[in-house]
Structure formats: structure tokens, C-alpha cells
PALUMDREN-283055 format. One record per atom (N, C-alpha, C): residue number from 0; x, y, z; residue in one letter; atom name. Coordinates in steps of 0.02 Angstrom, whole numbers. Example, Ala and Ser with C-alpha at 12.3 -4.5 7.8 and 13.67 -1.06 7.14 Angstrom:
num 0; xx 660; yy -284; zz 390; residu A; atome N $
num 0; xx 615; yy -225; zz 390; residu A; atome CA $
num 0; xx 660; yy -165; zz 390; residu A; atome C $
num 1; xx 642; yy -112; zz 354; residu S; atome N $
num 1; xx 684; yy -53; zz 357; residu S; atome CA $
num 1; xx 645; yy 2; zz 394; residu S; atome C $
This chain:
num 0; xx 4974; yy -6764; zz 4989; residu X; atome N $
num 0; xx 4971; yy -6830; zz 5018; residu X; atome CA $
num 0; xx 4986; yy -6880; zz 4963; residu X; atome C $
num 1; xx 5014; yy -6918; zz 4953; residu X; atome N $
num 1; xx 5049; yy -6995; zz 4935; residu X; atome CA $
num 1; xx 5036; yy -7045; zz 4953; residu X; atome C $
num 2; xx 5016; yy -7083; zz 4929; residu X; atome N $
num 2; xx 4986; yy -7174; zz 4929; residu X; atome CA $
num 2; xx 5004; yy -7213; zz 4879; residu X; atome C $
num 3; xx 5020; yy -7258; zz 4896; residu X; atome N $
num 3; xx 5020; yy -7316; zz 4835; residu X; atome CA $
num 3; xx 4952; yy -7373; zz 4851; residu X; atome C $
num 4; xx 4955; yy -7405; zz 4815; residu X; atome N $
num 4; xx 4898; yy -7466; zz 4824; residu X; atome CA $
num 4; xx 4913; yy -7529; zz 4776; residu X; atome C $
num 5; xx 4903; yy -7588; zz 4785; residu X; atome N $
num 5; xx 4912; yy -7636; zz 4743; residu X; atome CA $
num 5; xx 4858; yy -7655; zz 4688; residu X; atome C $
num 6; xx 4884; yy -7670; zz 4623; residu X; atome N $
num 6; xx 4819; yy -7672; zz 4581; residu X; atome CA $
num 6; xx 4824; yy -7753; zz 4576; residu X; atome C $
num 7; xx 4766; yy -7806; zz 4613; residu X; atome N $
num 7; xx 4818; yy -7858; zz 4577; residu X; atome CA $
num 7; xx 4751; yy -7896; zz 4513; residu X; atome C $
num 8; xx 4809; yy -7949; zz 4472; residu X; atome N $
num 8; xx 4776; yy -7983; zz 4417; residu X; atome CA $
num 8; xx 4794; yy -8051; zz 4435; residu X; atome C $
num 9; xx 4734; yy -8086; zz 4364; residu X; atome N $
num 9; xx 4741; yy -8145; zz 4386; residu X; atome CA $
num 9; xx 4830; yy -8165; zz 4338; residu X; atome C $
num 10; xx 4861; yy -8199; zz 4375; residu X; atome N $
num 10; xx 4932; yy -8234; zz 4369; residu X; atome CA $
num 10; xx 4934; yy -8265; zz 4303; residu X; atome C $
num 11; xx 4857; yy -8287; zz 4287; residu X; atome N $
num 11; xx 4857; yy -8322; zz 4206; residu X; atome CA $
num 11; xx 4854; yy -8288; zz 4168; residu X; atome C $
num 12; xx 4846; yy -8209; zz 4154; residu X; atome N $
num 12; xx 4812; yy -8184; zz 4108; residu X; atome CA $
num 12; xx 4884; yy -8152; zz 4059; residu X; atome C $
num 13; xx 4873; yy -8162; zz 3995; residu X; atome N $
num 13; xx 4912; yy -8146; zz 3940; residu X; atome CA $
num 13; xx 4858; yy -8113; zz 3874; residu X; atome C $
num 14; xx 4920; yy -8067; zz 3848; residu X; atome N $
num 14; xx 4911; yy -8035; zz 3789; residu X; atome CA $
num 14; xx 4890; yy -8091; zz 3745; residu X; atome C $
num 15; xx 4890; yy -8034; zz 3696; residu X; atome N $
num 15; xx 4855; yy -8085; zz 3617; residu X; atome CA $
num 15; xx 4913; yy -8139; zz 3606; residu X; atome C $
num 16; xx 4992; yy -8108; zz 3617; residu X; atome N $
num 16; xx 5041; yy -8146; zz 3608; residu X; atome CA $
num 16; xx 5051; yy -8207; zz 3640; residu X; atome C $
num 17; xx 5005; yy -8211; zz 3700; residu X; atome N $
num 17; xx 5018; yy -8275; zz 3736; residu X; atome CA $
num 17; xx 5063; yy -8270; zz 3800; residu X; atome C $
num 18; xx 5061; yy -8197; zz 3803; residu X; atome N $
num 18; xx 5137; yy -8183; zz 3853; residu X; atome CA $
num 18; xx 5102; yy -8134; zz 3899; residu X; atome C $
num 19; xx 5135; yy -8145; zz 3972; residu X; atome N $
num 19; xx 5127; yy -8097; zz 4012; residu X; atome CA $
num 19; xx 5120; yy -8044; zz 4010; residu X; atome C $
num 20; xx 5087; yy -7979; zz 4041; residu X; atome N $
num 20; xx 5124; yy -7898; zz 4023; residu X; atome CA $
num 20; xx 5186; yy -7879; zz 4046; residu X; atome C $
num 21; xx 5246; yy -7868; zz 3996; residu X; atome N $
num 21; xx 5298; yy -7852; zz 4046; residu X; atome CA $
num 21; xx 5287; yy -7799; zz 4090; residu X; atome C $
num 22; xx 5256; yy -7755; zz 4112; residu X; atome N $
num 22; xx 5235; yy -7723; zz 4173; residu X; atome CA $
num 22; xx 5188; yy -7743; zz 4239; residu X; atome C $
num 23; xx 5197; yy -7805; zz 4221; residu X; atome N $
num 23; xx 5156; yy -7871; zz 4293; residu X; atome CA $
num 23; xx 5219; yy -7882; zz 4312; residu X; atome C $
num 24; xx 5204; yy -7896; zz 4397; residu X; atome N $
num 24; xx 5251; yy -7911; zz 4430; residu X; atome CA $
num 24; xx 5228; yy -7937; zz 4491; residu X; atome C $
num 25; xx 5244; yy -7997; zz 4505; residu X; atome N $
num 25; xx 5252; yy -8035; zz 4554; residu X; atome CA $
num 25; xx 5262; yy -7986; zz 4636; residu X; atome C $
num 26; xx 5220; yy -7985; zz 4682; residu X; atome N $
num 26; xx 5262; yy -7956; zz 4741; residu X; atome CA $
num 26; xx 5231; yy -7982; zz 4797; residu X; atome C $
num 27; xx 5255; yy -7978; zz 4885; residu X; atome N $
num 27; xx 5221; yy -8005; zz 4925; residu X; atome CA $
num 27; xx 5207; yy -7924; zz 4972; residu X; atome C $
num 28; xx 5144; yy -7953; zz 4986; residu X; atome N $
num 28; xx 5125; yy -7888; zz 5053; residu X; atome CA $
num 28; xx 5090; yy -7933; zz 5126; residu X; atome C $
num 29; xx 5131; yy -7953; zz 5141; residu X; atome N $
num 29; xx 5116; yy -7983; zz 5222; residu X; atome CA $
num 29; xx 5147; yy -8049; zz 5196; residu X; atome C $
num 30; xx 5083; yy -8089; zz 5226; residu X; atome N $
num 30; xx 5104; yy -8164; zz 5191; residu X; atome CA $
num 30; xx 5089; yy -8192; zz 5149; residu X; atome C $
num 31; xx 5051; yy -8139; zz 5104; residu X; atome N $
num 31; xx 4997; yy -8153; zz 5047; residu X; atome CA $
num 31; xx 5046; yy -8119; zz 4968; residu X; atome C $
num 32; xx 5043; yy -8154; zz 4918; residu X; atome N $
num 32; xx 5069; yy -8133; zz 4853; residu X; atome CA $
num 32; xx 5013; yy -8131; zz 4810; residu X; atome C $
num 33; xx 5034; yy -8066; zz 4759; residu X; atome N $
num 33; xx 4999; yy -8049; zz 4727; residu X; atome CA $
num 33; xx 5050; yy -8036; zz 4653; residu X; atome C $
num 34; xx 4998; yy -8027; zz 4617; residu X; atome N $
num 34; xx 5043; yy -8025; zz 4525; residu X; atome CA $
num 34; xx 4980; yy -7960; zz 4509; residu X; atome C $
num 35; xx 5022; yy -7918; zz 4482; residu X; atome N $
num 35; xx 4984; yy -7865; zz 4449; residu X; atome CA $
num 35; xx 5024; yy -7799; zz 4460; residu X; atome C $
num 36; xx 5004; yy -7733; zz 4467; residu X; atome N $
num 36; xx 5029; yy -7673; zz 4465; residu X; atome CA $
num 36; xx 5025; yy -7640; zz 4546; residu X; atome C $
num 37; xx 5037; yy -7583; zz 4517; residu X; atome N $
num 37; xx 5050; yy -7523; zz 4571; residu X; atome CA $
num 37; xx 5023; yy -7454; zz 4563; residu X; atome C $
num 38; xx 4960; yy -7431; zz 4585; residu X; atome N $
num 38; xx 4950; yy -7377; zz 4594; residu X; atome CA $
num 38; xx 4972; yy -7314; zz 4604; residu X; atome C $
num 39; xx 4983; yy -7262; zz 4603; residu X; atome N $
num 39; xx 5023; yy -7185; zz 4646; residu X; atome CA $
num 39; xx 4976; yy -7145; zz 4656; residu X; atome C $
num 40; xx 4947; yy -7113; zz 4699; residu X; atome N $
num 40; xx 4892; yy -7062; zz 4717; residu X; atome CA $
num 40; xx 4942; yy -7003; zz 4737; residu X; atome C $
num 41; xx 4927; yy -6937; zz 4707; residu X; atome N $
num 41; xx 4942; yy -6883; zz 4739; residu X; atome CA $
num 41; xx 4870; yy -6860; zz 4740; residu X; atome C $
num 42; xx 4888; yy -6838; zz 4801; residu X; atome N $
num 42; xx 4806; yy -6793; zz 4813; residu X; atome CA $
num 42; xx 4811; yy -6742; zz 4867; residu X; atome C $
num 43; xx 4776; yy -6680; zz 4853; residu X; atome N $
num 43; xx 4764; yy -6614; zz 4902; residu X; atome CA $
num 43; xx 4765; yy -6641; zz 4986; residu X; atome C $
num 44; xx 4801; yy -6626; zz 5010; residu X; atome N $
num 44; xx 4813; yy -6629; zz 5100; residu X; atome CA $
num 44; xx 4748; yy -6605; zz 5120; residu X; atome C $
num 45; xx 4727; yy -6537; zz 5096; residu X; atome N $
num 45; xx 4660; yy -6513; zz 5147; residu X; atome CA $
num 45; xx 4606; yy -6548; zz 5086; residu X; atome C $
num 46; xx 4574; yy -6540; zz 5031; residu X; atome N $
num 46; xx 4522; yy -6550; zz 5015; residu X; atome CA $
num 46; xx 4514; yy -6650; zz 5037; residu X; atome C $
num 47; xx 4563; yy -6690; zz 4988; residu X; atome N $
num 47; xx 4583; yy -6767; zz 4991; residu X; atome CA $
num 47; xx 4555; yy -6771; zz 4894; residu X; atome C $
num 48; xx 4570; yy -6736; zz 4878; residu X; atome N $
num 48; xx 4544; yy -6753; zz 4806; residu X; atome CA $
num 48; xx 4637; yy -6757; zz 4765; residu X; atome C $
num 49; xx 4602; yy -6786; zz 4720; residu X; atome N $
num 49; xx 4662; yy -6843; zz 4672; residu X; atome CA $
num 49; xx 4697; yy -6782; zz 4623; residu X; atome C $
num 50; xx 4760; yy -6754; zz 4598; residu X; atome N $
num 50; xx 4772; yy -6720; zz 4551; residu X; atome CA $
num 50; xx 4817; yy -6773; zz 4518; residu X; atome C $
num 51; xx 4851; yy -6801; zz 4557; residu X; atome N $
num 51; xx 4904; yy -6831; zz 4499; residu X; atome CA $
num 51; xx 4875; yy -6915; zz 4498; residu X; atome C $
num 52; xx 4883; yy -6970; zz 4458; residu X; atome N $
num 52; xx 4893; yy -7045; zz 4474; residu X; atome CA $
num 52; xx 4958; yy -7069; zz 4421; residu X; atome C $
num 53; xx 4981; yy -7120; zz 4453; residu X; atome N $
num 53; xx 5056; yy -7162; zz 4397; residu X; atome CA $
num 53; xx 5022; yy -7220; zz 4422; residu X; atome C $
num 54; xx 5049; yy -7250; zz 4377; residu X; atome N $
num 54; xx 5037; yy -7338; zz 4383; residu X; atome CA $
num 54; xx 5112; yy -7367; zz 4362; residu X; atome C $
num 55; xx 5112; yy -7422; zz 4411; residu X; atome N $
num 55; xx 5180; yy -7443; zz 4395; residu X; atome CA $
num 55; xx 5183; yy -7506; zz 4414; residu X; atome C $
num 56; xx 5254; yy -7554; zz 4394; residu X; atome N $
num 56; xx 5257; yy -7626; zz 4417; residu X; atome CA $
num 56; xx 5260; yy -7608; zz 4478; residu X; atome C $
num 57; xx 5240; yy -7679; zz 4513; residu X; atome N $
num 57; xx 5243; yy -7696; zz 4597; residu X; atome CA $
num 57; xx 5323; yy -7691; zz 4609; residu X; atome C $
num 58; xx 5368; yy -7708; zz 4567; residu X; atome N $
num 58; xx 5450; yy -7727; zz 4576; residu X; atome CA $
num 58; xx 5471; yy -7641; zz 4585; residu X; atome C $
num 59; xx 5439; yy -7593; zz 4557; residu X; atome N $
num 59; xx 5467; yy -7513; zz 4564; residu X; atome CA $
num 59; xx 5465; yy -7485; zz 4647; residu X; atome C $
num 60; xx 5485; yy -7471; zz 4661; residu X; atome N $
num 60; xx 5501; yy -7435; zz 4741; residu X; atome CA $
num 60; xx 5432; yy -7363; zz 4734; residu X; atome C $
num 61; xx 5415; yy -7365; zz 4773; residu X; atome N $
num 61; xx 5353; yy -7315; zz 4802; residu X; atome CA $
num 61; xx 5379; yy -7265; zz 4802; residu X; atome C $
num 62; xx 5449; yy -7245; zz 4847; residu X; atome N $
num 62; xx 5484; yy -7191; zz 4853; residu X; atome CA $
num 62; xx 5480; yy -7173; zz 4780; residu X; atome C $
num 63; xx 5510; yy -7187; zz 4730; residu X; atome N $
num 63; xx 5535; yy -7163; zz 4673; residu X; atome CA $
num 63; xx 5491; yy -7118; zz 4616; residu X; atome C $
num 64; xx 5428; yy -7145; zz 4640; residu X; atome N $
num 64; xx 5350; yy -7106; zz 4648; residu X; atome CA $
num 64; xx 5350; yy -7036; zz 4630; residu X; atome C $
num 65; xx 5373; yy -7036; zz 4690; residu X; atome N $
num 65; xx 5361; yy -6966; zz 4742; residu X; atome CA $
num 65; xx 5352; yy -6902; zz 4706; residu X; atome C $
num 66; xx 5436; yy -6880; zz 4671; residu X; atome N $
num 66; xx 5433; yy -6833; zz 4647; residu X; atome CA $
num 66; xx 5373; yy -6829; zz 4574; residu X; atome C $
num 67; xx 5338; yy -6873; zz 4539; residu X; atome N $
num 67; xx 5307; yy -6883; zz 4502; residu X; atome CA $
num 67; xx 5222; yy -6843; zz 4543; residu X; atome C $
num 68; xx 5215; yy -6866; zz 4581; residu X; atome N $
num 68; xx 5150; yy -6860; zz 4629; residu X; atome CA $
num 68; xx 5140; yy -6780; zz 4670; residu X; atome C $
num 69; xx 5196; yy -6737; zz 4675; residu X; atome N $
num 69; xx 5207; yy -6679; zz 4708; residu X; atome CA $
num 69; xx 5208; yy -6624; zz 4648; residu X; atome C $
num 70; xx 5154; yy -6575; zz 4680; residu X; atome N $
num 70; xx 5157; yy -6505; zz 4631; residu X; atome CA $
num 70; xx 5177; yy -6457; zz 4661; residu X; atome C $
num 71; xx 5227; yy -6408; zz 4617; residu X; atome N $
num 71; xx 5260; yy -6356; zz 4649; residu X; atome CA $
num 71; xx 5232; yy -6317; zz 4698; residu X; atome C $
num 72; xx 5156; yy -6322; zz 4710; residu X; atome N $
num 72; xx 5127; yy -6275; zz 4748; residu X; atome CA $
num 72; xx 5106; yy -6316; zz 4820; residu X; atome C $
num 73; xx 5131; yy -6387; zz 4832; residu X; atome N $
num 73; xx 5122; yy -6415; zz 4881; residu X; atome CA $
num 73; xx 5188; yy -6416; zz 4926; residu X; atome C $
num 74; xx 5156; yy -6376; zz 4981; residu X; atome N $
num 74; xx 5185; yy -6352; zz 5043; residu X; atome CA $
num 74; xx 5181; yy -6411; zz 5107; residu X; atome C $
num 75; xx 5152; yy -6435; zz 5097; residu X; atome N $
num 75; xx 5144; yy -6489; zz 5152; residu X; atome CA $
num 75; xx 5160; yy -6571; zz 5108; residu X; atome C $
num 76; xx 5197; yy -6621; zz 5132; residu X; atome N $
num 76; xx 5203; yy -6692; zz 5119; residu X; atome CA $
num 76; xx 5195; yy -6744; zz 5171; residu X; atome C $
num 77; xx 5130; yy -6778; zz 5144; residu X; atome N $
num 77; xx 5093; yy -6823; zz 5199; residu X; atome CA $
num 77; xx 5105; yy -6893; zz 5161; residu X; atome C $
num 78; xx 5157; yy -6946; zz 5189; residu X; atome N $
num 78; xx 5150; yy -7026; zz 5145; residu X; atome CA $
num 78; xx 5124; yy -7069; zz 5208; residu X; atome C $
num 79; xx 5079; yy -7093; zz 5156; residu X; atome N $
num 79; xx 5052; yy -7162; zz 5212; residu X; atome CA $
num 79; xx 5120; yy -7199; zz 5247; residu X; atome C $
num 80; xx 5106; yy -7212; zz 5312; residu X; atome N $
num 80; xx 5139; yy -7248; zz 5353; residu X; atome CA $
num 80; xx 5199; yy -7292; zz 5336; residu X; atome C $
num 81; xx 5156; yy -7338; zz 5289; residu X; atome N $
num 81; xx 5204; yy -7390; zz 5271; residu X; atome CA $
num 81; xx 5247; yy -7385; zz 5230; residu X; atome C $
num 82; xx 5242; yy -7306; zz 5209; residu X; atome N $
num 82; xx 5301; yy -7302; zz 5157; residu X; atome CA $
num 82; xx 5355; yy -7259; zz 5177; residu X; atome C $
num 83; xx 5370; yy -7268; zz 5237; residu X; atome N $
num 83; xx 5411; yy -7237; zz 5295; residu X; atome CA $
num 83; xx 5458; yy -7267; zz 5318; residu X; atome C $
């Protein structure tokens, strides 16, 4: 099974440098925007427990995930809805 989730931060927050993280990213989910990251869950179909996680900018595609999140021994592929 496959999920993403949004991590978000506050829009002000900077490094020691004074600068954004270049891995923050601006994105919208409905009508609401958010600044921060991107989660990846792979996890067991029958138990629901977690083997793999990625974190990534909001700007990276979910799909692109995928193969990162899947272990050779998983026979079944379940993605949340919205990433359909």
C-alpha cells in the first residue's frame, strides 16, 4: 500500500543562512496552500505496518514515489484514491 501526506511548515521559517530550505515547496490541496514537504508511506497490504518512508518536495509527483516504496516481495499494489 502507498500514500503520500503533506508535511506542512511555517512559510517564515529559514536556515541559519537566512534562506528557505531548498526542499520547501509551495503547493495547493483543495483551496487551501500549504509550504513544506511530502511524505511516502509504503506499508504491508495485510498487516498496515510501515517498511519503507521518502520525504520529498510538495513540487515532486507522488507517482514517481512509487517504485522507491515497493519491495520485490510485494504482490499486491494498493494507492490511495487520489493518487489515481
Amino acid at each position: 500500500m502507498v500514500d503520500a501526506a503533506l508535511i506542512s511548515s511555517s512559510s517564515s521559517t529559514k536556515n541559519a543562512e537566512g534562506k528557505h530550505d531548498p526542499e520547501m515547496h509551495q503547493t495547493r490541496k483543495g483551496h487551501q496552500w500549504y509550504f513544506g514537504m511530502k511524505i511516502h508511506v509504503g506499508a504491508d497490504v495485510n498487516s498496515g505496518t510501515a517498511h519503507t518512508v521518502t520525504v520529498t518536495s510538495t513540487n515532486k509527483a507522488d507517482i514517481g514515489e512509487r517504485p522507491a516504496l515497493l519491495r520485490e516481495e510485494d504482490d499486491v499494489i494498493r494507492l490511495h484514491q487520489r493518487h489515481i
